[in-house]
N, C-alpha and C positions, 0 to 999 in steps of 0.2 A: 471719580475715585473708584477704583475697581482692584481687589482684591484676588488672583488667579485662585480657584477651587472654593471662595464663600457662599454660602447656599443662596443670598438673595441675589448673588448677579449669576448664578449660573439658572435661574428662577429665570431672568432677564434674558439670557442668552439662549433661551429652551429656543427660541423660534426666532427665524433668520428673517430678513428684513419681507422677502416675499413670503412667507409664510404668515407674516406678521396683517401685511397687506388681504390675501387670502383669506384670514378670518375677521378680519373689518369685515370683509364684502359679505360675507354667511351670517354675522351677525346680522348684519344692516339688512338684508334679506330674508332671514329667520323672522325679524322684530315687523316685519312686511306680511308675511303670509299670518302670523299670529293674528297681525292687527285687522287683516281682511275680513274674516267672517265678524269682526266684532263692529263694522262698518256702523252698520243698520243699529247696533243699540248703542252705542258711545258716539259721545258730541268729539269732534275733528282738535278739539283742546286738548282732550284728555288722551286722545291719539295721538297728539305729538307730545304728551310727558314720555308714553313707553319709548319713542325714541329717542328724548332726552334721558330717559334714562339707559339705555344699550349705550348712546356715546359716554355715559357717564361710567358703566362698566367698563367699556371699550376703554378708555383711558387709564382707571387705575388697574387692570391687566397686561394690554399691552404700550401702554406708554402714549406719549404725547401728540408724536408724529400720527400714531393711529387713531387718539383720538380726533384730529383735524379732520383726518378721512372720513371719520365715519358722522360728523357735523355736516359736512358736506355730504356724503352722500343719502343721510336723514333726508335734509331737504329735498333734493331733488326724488327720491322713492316717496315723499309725504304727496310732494306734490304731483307724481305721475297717476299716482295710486288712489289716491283721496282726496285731494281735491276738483271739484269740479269745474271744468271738462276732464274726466277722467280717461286714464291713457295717454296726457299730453301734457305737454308745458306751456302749454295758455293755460292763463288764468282767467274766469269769467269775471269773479269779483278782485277787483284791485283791493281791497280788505286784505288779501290772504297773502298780497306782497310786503305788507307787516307783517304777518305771521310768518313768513318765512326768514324774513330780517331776524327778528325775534330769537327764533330758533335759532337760525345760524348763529346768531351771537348769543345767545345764552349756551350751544351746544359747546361753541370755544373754548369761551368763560369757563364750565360746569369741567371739560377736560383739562383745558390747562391747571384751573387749582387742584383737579383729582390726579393728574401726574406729575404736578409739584408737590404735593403732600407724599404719593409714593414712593417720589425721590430721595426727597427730605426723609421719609422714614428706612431706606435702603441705606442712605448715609449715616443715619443713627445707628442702626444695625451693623454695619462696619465697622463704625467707632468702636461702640461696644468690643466688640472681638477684637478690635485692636487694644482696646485698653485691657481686654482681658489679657490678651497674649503680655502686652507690657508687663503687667503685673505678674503672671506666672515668671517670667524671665527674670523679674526684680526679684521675685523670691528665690528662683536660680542661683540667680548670680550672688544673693546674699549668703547663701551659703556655701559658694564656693571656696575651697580651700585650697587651691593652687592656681596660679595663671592660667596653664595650661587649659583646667577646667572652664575656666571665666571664658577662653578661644574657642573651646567647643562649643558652647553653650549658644556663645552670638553667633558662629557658621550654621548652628544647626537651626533656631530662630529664623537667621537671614533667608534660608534653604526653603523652608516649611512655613512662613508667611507671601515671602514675595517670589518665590519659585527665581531666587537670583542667587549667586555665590560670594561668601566676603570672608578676608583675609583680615587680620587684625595684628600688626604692625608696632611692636612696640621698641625703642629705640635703646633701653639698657639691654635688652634679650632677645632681640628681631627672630634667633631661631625657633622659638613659639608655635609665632606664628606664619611661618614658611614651612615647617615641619611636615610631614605628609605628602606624598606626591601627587595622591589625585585631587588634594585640595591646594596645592600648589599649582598645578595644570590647571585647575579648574578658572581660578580668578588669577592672573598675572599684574602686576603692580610695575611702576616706572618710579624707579629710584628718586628721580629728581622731583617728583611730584609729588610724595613723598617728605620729602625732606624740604619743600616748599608750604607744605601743610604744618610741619611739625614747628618749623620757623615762625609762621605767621599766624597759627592759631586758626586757620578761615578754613572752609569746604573749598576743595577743587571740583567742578564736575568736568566732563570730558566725554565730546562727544564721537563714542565710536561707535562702529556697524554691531547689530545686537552675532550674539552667539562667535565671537573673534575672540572670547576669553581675556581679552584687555580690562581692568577695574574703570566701570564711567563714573564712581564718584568716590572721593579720598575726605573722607570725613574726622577731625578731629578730636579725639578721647581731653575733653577739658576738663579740668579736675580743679579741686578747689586751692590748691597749690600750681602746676604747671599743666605740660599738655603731655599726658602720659602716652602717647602715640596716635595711633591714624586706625580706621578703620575704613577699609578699601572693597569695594562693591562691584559685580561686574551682575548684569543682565543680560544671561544670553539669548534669551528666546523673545522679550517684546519691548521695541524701543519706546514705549508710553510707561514703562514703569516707572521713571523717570520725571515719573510730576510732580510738582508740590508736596504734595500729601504725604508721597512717598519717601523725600526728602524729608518732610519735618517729621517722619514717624524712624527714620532712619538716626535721625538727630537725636532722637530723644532714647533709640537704643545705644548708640555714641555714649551723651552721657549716664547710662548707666553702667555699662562696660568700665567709664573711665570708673566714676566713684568707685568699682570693685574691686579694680589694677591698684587704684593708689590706696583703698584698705589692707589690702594683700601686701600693699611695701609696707607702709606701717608696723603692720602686724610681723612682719620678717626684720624688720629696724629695731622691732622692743623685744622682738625675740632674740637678738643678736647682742641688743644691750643687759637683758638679761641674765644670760650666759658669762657674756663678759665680766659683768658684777659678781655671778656667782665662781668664774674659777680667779677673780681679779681678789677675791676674799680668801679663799683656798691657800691662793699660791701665800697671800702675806700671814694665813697663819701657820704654815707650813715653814714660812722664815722666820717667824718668831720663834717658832718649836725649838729650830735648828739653833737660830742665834742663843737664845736663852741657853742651849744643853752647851754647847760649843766654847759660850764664854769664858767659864770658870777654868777648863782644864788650860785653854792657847793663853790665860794672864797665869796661871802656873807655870807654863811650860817657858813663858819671855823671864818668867823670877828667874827658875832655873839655869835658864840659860844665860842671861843677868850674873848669877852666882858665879861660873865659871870663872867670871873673870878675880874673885878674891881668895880663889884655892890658893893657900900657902902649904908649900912650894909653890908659885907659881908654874901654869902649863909650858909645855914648849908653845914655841911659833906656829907651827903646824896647826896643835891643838886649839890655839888661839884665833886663828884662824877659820875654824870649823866653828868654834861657839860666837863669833862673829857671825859667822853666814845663818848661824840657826837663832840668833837672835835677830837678825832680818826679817827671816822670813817666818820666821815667830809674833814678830811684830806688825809685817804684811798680811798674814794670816787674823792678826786677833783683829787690825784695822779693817779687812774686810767684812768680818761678822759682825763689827760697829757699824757699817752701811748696811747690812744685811737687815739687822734689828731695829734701825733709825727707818728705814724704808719704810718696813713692817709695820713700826709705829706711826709714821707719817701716813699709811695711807688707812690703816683705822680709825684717822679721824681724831682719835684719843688725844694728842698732844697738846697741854696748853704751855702756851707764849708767854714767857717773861720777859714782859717789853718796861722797859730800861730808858729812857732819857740821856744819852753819852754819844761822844763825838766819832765818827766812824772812825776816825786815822789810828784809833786806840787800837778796834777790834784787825784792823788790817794788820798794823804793826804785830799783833797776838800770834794773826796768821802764819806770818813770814816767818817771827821765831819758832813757832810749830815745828815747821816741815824743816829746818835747819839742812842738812846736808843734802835734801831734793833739790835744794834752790843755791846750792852750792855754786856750779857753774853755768847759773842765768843772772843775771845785773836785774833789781825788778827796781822799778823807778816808777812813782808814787806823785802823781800829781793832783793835790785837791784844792779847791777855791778859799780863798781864806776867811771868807764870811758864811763856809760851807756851816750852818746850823745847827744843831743835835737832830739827833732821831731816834724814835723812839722805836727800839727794838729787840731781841732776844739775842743778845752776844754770842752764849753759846752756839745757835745753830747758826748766826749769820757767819761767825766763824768757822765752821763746818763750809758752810758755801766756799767763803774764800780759801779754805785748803784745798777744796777736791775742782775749784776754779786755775788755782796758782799748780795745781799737781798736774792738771792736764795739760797745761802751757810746760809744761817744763821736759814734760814726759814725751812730746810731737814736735819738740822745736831743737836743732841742733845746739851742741855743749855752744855758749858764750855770746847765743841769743840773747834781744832784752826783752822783757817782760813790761809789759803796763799797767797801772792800773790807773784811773781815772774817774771823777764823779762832777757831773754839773747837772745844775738844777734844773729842771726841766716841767714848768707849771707847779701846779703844786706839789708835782715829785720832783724826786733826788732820781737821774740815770746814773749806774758806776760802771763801768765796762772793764774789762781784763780782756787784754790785747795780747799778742805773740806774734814772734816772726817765722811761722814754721810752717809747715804743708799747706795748713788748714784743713777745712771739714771735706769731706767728700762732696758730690755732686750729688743733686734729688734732695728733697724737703728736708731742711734743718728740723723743723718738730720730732722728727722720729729718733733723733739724738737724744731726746729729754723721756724717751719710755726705755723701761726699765731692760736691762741686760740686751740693748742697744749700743755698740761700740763705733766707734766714725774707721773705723780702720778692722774689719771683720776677722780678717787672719792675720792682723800685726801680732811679731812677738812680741811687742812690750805688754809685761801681765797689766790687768784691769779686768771684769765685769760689767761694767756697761750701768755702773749704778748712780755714778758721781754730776752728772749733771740731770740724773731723775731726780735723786735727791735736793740738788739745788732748787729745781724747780718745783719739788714740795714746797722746801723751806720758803721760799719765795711768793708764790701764793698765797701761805696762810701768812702771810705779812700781807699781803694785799698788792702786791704787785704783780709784775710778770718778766719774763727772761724771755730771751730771744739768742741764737744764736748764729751768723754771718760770717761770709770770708772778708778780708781786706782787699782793696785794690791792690797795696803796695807788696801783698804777700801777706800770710800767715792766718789767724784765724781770732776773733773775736768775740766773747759772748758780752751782753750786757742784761741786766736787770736794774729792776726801776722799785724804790719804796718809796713809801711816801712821807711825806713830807710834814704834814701836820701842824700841829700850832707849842712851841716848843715852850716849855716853863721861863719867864722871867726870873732871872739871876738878880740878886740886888748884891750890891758891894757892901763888902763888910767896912765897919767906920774904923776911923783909925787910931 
């Protein structure tokens, strides 16, 4: 495990393999001429501790390989030097071909556990700094407050721990992290390997020639929801960076990266929901304001115009005419400030439901006669199930539905079209559908028909506001259903909603 620029392996790296060899050989010959004058007063035991103990330095300074050197070369300096026949590698007494076994293998032994504890302790010391870096980085990124920053944060990380370059890759907003040219140049990524990571959730590595600027691992950003992108890594200067360690320490800045990405959507999703809430409350009390002040003068203005018609003398034709058309649009006028204010109030929530126990054909039939001369030249033909139930519901508004449902069929569908309407029971709901033979809805998501001053036809002249199937779709919720609305195969356009169904009161029959 090797770290480029940490202080214990560059402690390691001080001295090069012959250099290394080199001072084996001065130790093991230093620990020789010390030992000589002390020949005559020290027993030849206590002569080979000090060179059990030089191999014993020699090991946890320079490492493992040196300590074996200097095990061996102990023995044979013990015994040219001090044992007798000295000067020579005869031995007189075969005793001291123990003593040299001995040593050699305790000098092994005494090295190899002193440069596996070294080891062992260099690798700790790594850790550590790796886990410290982790942590600075966690604390980084926890405070970061845009993307962008979270991308800095991990290139410069990636930069200043592994001396390698990485690019971080995310798939709603890619321009992030491609942004910048010489951190573009620096790490290059391959699309499809890429978008193999984001697919499958797994590490790519890839193996290319170091310093080529190609990404050799595609890591991905796994979040506790999906996989918020890829974090892509190139090594240009040493193709060992590339180990294990390296990988799983890479992993583990992956997943911090990701948790960051996906706090930062979060936090832009409630911020966004926020906002919406706060000007979604604005704009409806700003239609109340309107509705409210609006009301009283446009039901004055339809009396009036009302009146016209009982001036004695009566008007000419002309005049007649004229208080016709402003009693229209007198009446279109007051009728849209009653969506206006219904809206208003349907979306504060405030409205309560006077839910009723009666048979829908009533509130239809209510419908129809309503609109009288809208529905003039459309045929609207009425087919309901004859064991169709009661249901329990608020006449007035469901009636509301079925005006601004039968008003937009009539208003998209040429003069002598038929209209439908239809209801079967569908589990424990009731579905009704209002059908037409006319254009139908436009192309692209039918839901965005149902938000407010949304129209299916953007610059038709026929007047409208865009309110009449929000509304429905109020009213229809707080019944507990939902609406939907589709084209026909056959032509024209269809909306249906669904209430539900419930357990309806037992009728007993009166006696006779």
């Amino acid at each position: 495990m090797q770290i480029e620029g940490s202080p214990a392996v560059q402690f390691t790296e001080r001295f090069k393999p012959w250099q290394r060899v080199g001072l084996t050989i001065l130790a093991c010959c230093g620990t020789t001429l010390l030992a000589t004058p002390l020949l005559g007063h020290l027993d030849l035991a206590n002569i080979v501790m000090l060179f059990l103990l030089t191999v014993l330095l020699i090991a946890i300074s320079l490492g493992r390989s040196a300590a074996v050197l200097a095990a061996v070369l102990s023995v044979l300096l013990f015994d040219i030097f001090f044992v007798p026949p000295r000067f020579s590698l005869a031995v007189e007494n075969l005793q001291y071909l123990v003593t040299f076994a001995v040593m050699l293998v305790t000098g092994l032994i005494a090295g190899q556990l002193a440069a596996s504890l070294k080891q062992k302790a260099r690798e700790a010391q790594i850790r550590e700094q790796r886990t410290r870096g982790l942590y600075e980085v966690a604390r980084q990124l926890a405070g970061a407050l845009t993307v962008e920053q979270v991308i800095d944060t991990a290139r410069q990380f990636i930069h200043d721990q592994l001396n390698a370059e990485g690019v971080v890759l995310l798939p709603d907003d890619p321009s992030p992290g491609a942004a910048g040219g010489p951190e573009k140049a620096a790490c290059r990524t391959e699309a499809h390997l890429v978008k193999v990571v984001l697919n499958s959730g797994q590490f790519v590595r890839v193996d290319e020639l170091p310093g080529s600027g190609d990404a050799s691992l595609y890591l991905p950003l796994r979040a506790s929801m999906r996989v918020r992108g890829v974090l892509a890594v190139a090594f240009p200067d040493n193709p060992q960076e590339l180990a294990p360690e390296n990988q799983a320490y890479l992993e583990a800045l992956a997943s911090l990266i990701a948790i960051a990405v996906e706090r930062l959507h979060y936090v832009e999703v409630a911020h966004a929901s926020q906002l919406d809430t706060v000007s979604e409350r604005l704009r409806s009390s700003i239609l109340s304001a309107l509705s409210h002040d609006l009301r009283t003068p446009l039901t004055a203005l339809v009396g009036l115009a009302d009146s016209l018609f009982l001036i004695k003398p009566g008007l000419p034709p002309a005049g007649l005419e004229t208080a016709q058309a402003l009693h229209e649009q007198a009446a279109r006028l007051a009728s849209l400030v009653g969506n206006l204010l219904d809206m208003a109030r349907l979306n504060a929530g405030n409205v309560t439901l006077r839910r009723e126990w009666q048979p829908l054909e009533e509130v239809i039939g209510a419908s129809i006669n309503l609109l009288g001369n809208a529905l003039a030249s459309h045929p609207v033909r009425v087919a309901l199930p004859a064991d169709l139930p009661l249901l329990e519901f608020d006449a007035v508004l469901l009636e509301r539905v079925f005006c601004n449902l039968l008003e937009n069929a009539a208003k998209y569908s040429p003069d002598g079209a038929k209209i439908e309407i239809a209801a079967r029971p569908l589990g424990n709901l009731v579905e009704i559908s209002v059908c037409d033979h006319g254009t139908g809805f436009p192309g692209g998501s039918k839901d965005k028909l149902f938000a407010m001053f949304v129209r299916g036809e953007a610059e038709s002249a026929r007047p409208g506001t865009g309110l009449g199937l929000a509304i429905c779709r109020a009213i229809v919720e707080a019944h507990g259903g939902t609406i939907m609305a589709e084209n026909r195969d056959e032509g024209g356009a269809c909306v249906r909603f669904t209430l539900p169904m419930g357990a309806p009161p037992v009728l007993e029959e009166e006696g006779a």
